[in-house]
N, C-alpha and C positions, 0 to 999 in steps of 0.2 A: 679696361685695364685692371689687372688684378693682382697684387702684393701680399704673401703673406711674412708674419711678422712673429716669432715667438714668445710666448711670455707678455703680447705688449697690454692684456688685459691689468696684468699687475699695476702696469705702467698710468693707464689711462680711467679706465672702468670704475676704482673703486671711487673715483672724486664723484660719479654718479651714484654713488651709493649702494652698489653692487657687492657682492661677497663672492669674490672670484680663488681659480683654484691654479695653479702653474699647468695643469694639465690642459689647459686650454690654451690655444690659438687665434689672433684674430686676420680678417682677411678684409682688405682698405677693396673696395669697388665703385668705382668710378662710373657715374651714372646721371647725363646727361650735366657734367661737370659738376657734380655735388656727389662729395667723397663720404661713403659709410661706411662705418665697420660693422661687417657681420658675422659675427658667432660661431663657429662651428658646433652643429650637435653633440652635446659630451655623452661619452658612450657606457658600455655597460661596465661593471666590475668595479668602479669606484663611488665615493658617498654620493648622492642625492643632494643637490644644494639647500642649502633650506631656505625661506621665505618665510613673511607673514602676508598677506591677503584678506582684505574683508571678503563677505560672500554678500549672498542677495541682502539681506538684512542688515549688513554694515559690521556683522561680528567678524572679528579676528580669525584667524585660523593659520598658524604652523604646520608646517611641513612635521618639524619634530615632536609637534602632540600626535603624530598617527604611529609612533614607533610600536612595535608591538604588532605591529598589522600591516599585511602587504597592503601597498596604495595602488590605483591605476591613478597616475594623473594624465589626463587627458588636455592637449593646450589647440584651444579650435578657434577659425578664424572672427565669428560673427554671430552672435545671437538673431533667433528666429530666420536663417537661412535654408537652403534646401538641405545641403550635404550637414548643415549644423545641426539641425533637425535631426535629419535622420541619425545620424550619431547618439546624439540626447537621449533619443525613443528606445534604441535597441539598446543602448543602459540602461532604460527605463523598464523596458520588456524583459528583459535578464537580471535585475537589480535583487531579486529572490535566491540566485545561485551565487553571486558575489555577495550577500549576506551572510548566505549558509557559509558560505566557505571563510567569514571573517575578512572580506575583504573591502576598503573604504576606495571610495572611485571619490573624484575631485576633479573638477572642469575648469578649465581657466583658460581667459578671451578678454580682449584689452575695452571690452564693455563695462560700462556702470553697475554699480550695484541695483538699481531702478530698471535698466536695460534686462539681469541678469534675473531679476524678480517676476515682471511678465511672461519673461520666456521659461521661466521653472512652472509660474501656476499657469501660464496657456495650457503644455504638456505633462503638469502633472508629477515633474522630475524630482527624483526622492532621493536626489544627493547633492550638498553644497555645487554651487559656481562663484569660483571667485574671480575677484575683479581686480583686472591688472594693465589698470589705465594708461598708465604711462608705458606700458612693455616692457618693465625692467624684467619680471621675473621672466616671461617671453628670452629675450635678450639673458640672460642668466645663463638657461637653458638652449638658446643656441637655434632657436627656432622663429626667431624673429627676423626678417633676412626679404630678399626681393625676389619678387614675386611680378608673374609676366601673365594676364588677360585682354584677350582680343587687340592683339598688341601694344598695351600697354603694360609698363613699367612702376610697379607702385612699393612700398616696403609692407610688411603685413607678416601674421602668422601661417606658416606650412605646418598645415594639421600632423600632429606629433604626440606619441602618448610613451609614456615611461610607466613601466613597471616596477615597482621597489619595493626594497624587503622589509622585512620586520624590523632589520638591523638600519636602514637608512640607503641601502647599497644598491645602483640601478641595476636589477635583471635582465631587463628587455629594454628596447628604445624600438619602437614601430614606429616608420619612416614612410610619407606618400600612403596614407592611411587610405584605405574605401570607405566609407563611414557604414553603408548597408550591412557588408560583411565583417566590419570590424571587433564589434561585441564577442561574436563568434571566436574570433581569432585569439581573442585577450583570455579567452575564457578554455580555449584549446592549450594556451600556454602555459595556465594555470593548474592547467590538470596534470599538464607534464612535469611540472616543478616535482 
């Protein structure tokens, strides 16, 4: 069963401590009788919500300290997974062209900063990962949401990357991501701007 509701983030959201925007939606689903609200991904042409997050280290980091500089934020399900992985690397393999270009990439996964540490120095990864325990900023962003494997029913993050301006403003929202091909793709869209 599925209801949606307009505005009801205003309503509900901020008591969690959320920084929500009227142009959001939420939608109540009913799931094995334990009711969620889930997010709709906010789309391109309006501001970028901001956030604070620590990274592997436990430092801070805003959204609004990268103005100036387009961001990829990348929101993935799992440190040290396969598709996780593979994602991480080809940022990692490509991380010299998104430099050139002035561009800050930032990963965020409802993992530890300890969980978020291993998995940068196993691979070597040479741009923050921050840590968004609870899934608020996930849930923010509208990609926190339920999720179906070998038939099961669980809530979790759907790999989702935004692209954002200088100004704060989301360009791109990539939706059902590849992880292999993805870097590619960020970096194809980036040309095109």
């Amino acid at each position: 069963m599925s209801k949606r509701s307009p505005g009801l983030q205003e309503e509900i959201l901020p008591s969690a401590g959320l920084r929500m925007t009227s142009l959001w939606f939420a939608e109540f689903v009913t799931v094995k009788g334990i009711i969620a609200v889930m997010n709709k991904i906010i789309s391109t042409g309006i501001p970028a919500p901001d956030f604070e997050l620590p990274d592997e280290t436990g430092t801070p980091h805003r959204l609004s300290d990268y103005r100036g500089r387009v961001v990829v934020l990348y929101f993935y399900p799992k440190d040290d997974t396969t598709g996780c992985t593979t994602e991480a690397c080809n940022f990692r393999d490509d991380y010299s062209a998104y430099r050139q270009a002035g561009v800050a990439i930032l990963g965020v996964s409802p993992d530890s900063p300890k969980s978020h540490a291993k998995f940068k120095a196993k691979y070597d990864l040479p741009f923050p990962l921050l840590a968004d325990v609870g899934h608020g900023v996930c849930e923010q962003y509208g990609v926190w949401g339920l999720k179906k494997f070998m038939g099961r029913e669980y809530m979790g993050v759907m790999r989702t990357t935004f692209l954002i301006s200088e100004e704060g403003t989301i360009l791109k929202v990539f939706e059902k991501v590849k992880p292999a091909e993805h870097s590619s793709e960020i970096l194809a869209a980036l040309r095109a701007q």
